[in-house]
N, C-alpha and C positions, 0 to 999 in steps of 0.2 A: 189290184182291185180298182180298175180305172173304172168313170162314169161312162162312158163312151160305150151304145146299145151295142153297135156292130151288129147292123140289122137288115142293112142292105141285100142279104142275098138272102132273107127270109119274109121280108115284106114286100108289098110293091108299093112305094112311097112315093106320095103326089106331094107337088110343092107347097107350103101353108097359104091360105089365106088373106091373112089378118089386115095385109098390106092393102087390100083393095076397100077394107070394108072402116075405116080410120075414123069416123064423123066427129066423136066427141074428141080427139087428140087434135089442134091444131099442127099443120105439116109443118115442118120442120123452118124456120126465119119467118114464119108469120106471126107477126106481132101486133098486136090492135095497142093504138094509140091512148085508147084506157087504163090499159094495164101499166103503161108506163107513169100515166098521171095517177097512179096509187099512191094514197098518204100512207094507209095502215090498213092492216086485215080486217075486213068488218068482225069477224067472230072472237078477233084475240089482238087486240088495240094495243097491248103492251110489245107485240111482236117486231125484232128487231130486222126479220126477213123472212119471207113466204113462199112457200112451195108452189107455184100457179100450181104445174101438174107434174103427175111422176108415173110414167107409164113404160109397163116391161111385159114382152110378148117372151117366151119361151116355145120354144120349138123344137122338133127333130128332122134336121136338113136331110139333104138326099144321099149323103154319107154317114145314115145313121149315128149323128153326134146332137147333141142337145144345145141349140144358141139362144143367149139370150139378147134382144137386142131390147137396150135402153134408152130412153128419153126423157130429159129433165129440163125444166123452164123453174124460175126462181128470182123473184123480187126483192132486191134489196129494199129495206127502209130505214133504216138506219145504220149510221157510220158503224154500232158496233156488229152490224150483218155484215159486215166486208169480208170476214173470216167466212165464209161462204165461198169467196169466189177462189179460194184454194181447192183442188181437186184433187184426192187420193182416188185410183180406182184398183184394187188390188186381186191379180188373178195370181195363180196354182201355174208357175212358169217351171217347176220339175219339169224334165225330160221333153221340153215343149208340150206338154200335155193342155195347156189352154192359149188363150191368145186373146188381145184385145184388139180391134181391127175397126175399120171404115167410123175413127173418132173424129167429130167433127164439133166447134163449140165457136158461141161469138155470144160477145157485148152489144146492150143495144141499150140508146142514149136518148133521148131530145135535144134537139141544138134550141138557140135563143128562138129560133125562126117557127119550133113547137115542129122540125121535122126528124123524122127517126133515121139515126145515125148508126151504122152495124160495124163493127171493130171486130173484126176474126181471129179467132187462136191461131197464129200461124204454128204449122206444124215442127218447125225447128225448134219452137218452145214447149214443145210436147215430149217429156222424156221420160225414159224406166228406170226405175230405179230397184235395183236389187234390196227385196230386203231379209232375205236369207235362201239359204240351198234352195227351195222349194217354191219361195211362193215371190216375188215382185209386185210393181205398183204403175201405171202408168198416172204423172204427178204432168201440174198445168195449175199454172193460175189464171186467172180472166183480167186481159187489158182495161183503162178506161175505164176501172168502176167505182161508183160512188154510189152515196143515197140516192134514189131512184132509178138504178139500174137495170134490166132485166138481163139476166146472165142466162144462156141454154146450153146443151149439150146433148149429143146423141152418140152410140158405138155400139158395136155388136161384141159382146163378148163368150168366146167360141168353147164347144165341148165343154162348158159351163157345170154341167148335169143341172139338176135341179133342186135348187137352193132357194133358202127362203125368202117370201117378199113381205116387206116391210112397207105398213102406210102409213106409220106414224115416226116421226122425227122429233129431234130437238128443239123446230119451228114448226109453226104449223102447216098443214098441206092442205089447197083447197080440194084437190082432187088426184086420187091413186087410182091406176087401173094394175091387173096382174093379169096378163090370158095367158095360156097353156092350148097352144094346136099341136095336136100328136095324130099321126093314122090311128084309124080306129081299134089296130091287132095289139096297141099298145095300152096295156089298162095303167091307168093312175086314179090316185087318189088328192084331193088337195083339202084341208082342213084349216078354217080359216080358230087361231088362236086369238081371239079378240072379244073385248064387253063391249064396244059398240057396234053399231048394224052395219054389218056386209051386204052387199047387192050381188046375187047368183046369178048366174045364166049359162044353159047347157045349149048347146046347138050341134050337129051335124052337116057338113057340107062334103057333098061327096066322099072321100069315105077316110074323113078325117074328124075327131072328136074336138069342138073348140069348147073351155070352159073363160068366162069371165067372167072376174072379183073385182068391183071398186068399191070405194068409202069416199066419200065428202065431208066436207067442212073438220079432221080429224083435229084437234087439237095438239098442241106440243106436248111432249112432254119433260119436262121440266125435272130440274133435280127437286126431289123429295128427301127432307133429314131422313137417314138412315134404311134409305132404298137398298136393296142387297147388290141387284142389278138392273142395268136399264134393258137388258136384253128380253130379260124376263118379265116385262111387262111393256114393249111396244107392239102396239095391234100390228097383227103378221100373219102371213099363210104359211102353212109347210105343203109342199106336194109333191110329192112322192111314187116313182112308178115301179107297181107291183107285181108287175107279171106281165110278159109277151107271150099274146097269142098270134104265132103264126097259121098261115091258111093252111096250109101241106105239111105242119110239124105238131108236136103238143105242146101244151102250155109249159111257159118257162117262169119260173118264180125270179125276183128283182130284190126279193125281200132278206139279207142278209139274218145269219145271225151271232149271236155273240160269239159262240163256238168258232164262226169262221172266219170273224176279226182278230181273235186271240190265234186262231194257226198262221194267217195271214201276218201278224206281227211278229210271230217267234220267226217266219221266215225273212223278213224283211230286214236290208242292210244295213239300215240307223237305227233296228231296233234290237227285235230278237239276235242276229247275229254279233252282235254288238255285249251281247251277255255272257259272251262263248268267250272274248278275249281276256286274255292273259294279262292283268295289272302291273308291271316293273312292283317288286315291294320299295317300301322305305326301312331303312334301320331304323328311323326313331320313331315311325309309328309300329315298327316290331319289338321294336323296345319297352313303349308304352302298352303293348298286347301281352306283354311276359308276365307282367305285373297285375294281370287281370283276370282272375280266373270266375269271377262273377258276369254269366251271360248281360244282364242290363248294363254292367262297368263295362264291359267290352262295345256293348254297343253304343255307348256313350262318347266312349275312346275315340271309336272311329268316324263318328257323327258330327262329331269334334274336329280331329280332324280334316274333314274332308271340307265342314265350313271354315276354317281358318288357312288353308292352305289353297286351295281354288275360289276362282275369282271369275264372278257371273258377268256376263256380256250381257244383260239384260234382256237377252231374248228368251222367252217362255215357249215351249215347246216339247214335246215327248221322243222329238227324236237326237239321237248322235249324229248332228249332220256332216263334222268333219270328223266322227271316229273317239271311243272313249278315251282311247292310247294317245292320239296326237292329244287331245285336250288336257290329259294327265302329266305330255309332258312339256305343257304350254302355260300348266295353272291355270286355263281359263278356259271355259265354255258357254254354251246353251246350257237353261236347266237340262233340258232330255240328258246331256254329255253328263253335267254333273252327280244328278242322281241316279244315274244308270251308274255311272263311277262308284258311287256308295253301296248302290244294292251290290255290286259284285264285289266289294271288299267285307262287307257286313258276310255274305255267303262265305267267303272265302275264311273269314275268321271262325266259323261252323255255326254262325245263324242262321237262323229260316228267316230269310229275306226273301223280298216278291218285289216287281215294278208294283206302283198303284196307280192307274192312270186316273186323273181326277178333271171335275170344269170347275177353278177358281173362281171365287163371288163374281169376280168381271169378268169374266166370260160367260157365266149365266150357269143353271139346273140343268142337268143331262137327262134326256128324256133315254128312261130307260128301255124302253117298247122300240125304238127306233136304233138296231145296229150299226152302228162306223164309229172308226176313229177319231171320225175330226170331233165329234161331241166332245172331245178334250183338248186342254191346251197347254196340260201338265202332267208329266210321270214324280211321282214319289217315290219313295222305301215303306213297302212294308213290314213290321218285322212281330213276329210271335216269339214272345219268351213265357212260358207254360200258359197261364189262362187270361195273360195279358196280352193288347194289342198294343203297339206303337206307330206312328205315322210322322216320318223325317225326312224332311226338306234343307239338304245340302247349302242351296242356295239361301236362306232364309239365315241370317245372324245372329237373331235375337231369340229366337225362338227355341226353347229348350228340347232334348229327346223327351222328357215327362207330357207334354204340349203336343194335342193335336194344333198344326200350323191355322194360324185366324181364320186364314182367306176360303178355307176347305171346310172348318167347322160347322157341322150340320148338313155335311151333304151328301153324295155316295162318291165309291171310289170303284173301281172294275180293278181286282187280282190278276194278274196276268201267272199263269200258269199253264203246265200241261194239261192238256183236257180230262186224259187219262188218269189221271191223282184224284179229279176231283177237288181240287183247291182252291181253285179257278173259282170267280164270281162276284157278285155287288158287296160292298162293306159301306153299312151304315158311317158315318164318319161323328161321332159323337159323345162327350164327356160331360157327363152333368160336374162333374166333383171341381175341375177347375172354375174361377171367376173371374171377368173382367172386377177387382176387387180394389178396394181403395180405403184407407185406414185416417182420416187428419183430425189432427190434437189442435187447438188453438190454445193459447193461454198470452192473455194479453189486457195491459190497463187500459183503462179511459181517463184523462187527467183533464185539467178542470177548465181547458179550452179547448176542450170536445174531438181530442188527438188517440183515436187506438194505436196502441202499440206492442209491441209483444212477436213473440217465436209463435212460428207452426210448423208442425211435422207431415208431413205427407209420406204415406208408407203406399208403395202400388204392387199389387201381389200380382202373380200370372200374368194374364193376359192383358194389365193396367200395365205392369210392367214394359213387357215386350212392346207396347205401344209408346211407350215412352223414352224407348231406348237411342230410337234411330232420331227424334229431335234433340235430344240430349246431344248425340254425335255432331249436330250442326252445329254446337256451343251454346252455351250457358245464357247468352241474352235472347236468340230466339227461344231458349226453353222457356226463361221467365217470363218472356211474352205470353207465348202461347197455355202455358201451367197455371200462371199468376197474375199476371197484371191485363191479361188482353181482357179477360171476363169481369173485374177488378177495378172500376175504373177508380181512379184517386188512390190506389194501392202503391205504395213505394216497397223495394224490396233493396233494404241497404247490402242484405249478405244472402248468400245459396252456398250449403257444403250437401254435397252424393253421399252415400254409401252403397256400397255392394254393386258399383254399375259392372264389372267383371267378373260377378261370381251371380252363375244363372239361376242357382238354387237356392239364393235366399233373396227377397225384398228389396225392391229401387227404394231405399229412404231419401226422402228430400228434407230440407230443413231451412227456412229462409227466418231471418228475421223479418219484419215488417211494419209499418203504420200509415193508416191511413185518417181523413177528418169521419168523423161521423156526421149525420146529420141532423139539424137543427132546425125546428118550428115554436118559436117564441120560448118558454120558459123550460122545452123540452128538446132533449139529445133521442136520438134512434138510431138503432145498429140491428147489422142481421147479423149472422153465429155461420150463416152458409158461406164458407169462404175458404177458394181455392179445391175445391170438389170436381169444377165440370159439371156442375148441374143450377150454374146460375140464373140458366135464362131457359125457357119453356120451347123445346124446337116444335112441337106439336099443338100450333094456334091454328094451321088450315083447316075451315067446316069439312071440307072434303078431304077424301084419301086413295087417290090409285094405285097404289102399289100396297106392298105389305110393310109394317113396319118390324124390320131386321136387326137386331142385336149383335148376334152372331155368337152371343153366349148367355151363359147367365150373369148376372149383375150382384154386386154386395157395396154399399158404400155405409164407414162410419163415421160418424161425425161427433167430435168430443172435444166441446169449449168449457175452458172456463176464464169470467170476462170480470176483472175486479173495479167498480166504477168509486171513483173519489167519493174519502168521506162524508165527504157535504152532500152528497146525491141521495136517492132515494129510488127504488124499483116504481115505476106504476106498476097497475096492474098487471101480473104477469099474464102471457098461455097459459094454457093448460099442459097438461099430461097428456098424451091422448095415442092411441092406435089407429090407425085405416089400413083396409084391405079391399083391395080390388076384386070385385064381385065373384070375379071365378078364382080368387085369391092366391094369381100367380105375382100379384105384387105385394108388397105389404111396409106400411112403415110405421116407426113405435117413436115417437117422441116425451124425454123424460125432463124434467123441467124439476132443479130446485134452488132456492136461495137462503145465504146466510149473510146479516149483515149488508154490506157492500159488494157479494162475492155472488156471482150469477152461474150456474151450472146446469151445461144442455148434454145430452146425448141423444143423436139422433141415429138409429137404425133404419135402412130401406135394404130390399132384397127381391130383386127378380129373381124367379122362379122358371122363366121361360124366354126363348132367345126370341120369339117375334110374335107377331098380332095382325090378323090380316085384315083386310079394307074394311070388312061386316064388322069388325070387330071395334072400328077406330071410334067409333062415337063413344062407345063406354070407355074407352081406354083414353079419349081426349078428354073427357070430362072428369076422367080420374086422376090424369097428368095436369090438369086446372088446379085442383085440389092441393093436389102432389106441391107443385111449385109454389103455392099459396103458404104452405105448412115450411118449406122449404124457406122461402123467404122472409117469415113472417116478421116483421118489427119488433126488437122489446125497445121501450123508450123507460127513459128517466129524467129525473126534475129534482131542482135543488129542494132542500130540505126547506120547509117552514120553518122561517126564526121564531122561536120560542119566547 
């Protein structure tokens, strides 16, 4: 299922355009002496380096193949922009099926003299680097660069088809163009995905369809707390061709569909054939299968299995690209290798296992309307045991068979099955019953030179857990950092004992002792109760929101101090008791306030109800997240007692 029209003996193909008609693209090493005396971007001042421009012509050459030829200019302004003049450009090197060609790049300077100095990529520093079976990179970094550098670059990259174009980056762009020349017997569509304004323009030149899309002034974009993906929200085009109309033939449709991806993969040799082979067994996981006559015990067994004994090469991917045999008898793969490995032992033990191909949070939402494989960047196991589903991920260590895997939570999965069954098709991917969930006890003095001290307990259920598992792995003082003391400041933790980090089916307990000072304003001590949660500081103070805010599950956190302050002390005024609920009341939290004596007693409850909130949404939701962290953090203060 190559991109490539194979068109030539049904069109009559005139050479593109685009090349004669260039006005807003400076040609290629023209550089105006202004641009290099840039301090900062006018529209985004903070900017550490700037896209001058970014322009990509997409075409269909006279052997019917789709190239894109690109062009990039880019200002440094600061030392930490240097990371810019690294170039990754990554094409689909399978079977030579694409190619990147006539790359050309250079450095451009000011000397003391205010003259412009041009520093070329020599092409011996220009090299490929494999980065698995299928796809490569051509990698180059740019000589001579500093703060005020302008770095360019131009290439054509071949039989390409047509992929998405992107105007907004991780720095700002002052200017993106995108054109699409195709002969006119070629229909496409191009759909720009973006909330700010695109500039359209359709044209015919002889008997070729030219479409161009630019955007100016686009802004960065920037990481956002709890953004799910940045794919899924950079202003972008998709464009897409839908049908050849040839002159002397009838129309051809371009438009795939899932039916012919699913046949197209059971035939394919890293895929579906791939499901056909024959596993070597082991004795000791046929030993551990004897003892199992419970379809979830078994599929536990071997889920288990297959994470403890194979060892992921960190590449993600849905295919076997050296074979599921070699990789089983290697203990190491691709995910594709490893969980193809799984589904075909899970089948083999008499479950109903299926591949799940899925697009992980970082690689973005799969638009389901648009058939192909690449929309994924991961195969799963799926497995039906009566009116339950389960979703397991081999490579994944932490994450239990009970546990849809994080990075998938809340999104869709495509079944890969025979078409014929009927079994075949989208699976929502989502469990309201799990929680990223989290349980802490406080119980600690305050003595009479204003020193908390005292045990907490940290209990992290589900998906608190499984997050905590793999910093745990790095050892005990980064966990304390990052669990304890990073959000904490003045927090000391003399001791940390675990429980249960090897058994997945009960609760990460943590348990530290601790003390830290409290604070002190003339005759008064203040302490908060919110301590060692993750929810000490407010991530949500930006007025604005472009993206959604992502969760990725539902939330539960408890919180249960009790705080004994010396006798000589005295409560002020306490809180209150009090409840809030988030208007459409997916959030909600209850705070319970009592005191006896010396002895202060809090219990706080909060509970998301819902894994995200999208931009429309952020005002109400910042202003209740204001709140939130107010109630959260709230002070109680004490003072010595009046002498009598």
């Amino acid at each position: 299922m190559r991109k490539t029209l194979a068109l030539i003996t049904l069109l009559g193909l005139t050479m593109p355009v685009f090349a004669q008609r260039d006005k807003d693209i400076p040609a290629f090493g023209t550089v105006e002496k202004a641009d290099l005396l840039l301090k900062e971007c006018e529209f985004d001042k903070d900017a550490e380096a700037v896209v001058l421009f970014d322009a990509g012509e997409s075409y269909l050459d006279m052997f019917g193949a789709i190239e894109l030829v690109h062009h990039v200019r880019i200002k440094i302004l600061k030392d930490k922009g240097l990371k810019f003049a690294d170039i990754h450009i990554p094409y689909h090197s399978y079977r030579n099926d694409e190619t990147i060609k006539s790359l050309t790049a250079q450095t451009y300077n000011l000397d003391a003299g205010g003259n412009i100095v041009i520093t070329k990529v020599e092409k011996k520093l220009i090299y490929e680097k494999p980065v698995d079976k299928r796809y490569s990179e051509q990698v180059f970094t740019f000589p001579e660069v500093k703060a005020g550098s302008i770095i360019e670059y131009k290439y054509t990259h071949t039989n390409i088809g047509l992929s998405n174009w992107y105007f907004q980056r991780s720095i700002p762009v002052k200017y993106s163009r995108y054109r699409v020349d195709f002969p006119e017997e070629v229909e496409f569509v191009s759909t720009p995905l973006c909330v700010l304004p695109v500039e359209q323009k359709s044209e015919s030149k002889g008997r070729r369809n030219i479409k161009t899309l630019t955007m100016s002034n686009v802004p960065a974009l920037r990481d956002e707390p709890y953004i799910s993906c940045d794919e899924d929200y950079l202003q972008r085009i998709e464009t897409r061709v839908i049908a050849i109309n040839p002159v002397s033939a009838p129309r051809q449709s371009r438009l795939y569909t899932w039916p012919q991806i699913i046949r197209f993969l059971a035939e394919d040799e890293d895929f579906g054939v791939q499901m056909k082979r024959d596993i070597p067994r082991t004795a000791d996981l046929d030993e551990a299968l004897k003892k199992q006559s419970d379809p979830y015990l078994r599929m536990v067994t071997i889920h288990n299995y297959v994470r403890k004994n194979m060892e992921w090469n960190n590449y993600g991917s849905i295919w076997a690209l050296n074979g599921v045999k070699s990789a089983w008898k290697d203990k190491k793969g691709t995910s594709g290798e490893i969980n193809l490995i799984l589904v075909n032992l899970l089948k083999d033990a008499g479950l109903k296992a299926s591949p799940l191909l899925v697009s992980t949070r970082a690689n973005g939402r799969v638009n389901t309307s648009f058939a192909h494989y690449r929309n994924f960047n991961k195969v799963l196991a799926y497995v039906t045991i009566g009116d339950k589903n389960y979703v397991l991920d081999a490579t994944e260590k932490y994450t239990p068979a009970r546990l849809i895997p994080y990075e998938v939570m809340y999104s869709e999965g495509l079944v890969i099955e025979k078409i014929d069954t009927g079994e075949w098709g989208w699976r929502v991917l989502w469990d309201e019953k799990p929680f990223f969930r989290e349980t802490v006890i406080v119980q600690a003095n305050i003595d009479e030179q204003g020193v908390m001290q005292g045990e907490a307990s940290v209990t992290s259920f589900d998906y608190s857990r499984v997050a905590r598992l793999p910093v745990l792995k790095e050892g005990k003082d980064k966990f304390i950092e990052k669990y304890f003391t990073g959000s904490n400041p003045g927090v000391k933790i003399d001791t940390l004992s675990i429980n249960n980090e090897d058994v997945d089916s009960l609760p990460l307990t943590q348990t530290v002792k601790f003390n830290q000072p409290v604070n002190s304003s003339g005759e008064y001590k203040y302490f908060s109760v919110n301590l060692f949660t993750g929810l000490e500081k407010n991530p949500f103070v930006a007025d604005n929101r472009f993206s959604d805010v992502f969760f990725g599950s539902n939330q539960n956190y408890q919180i249960v101090a009790n705080i004994t302050i010396p006798e000589s002390y005295e409560f002020e005024a306490l809180p209150k008791s009090m409840r809030m609920i988030m208007p459409d009341t997916s959030i909600s939290i209850t705070r319970r306030i009592n005191s006896e004596k010396n002895i202060l007693a809090v219990r706080i409850s909060l509970e998301f109800k819902k894994p995200f909130y999208t931009p429309e949404e952020y005002p109400d939701f910042k202003e209740f997240y204001k709140q939130l962290f107010a109630l959260l953090n709230e002070q109680y203060a004490i003072r010595k007692k009046a002498k009598s």
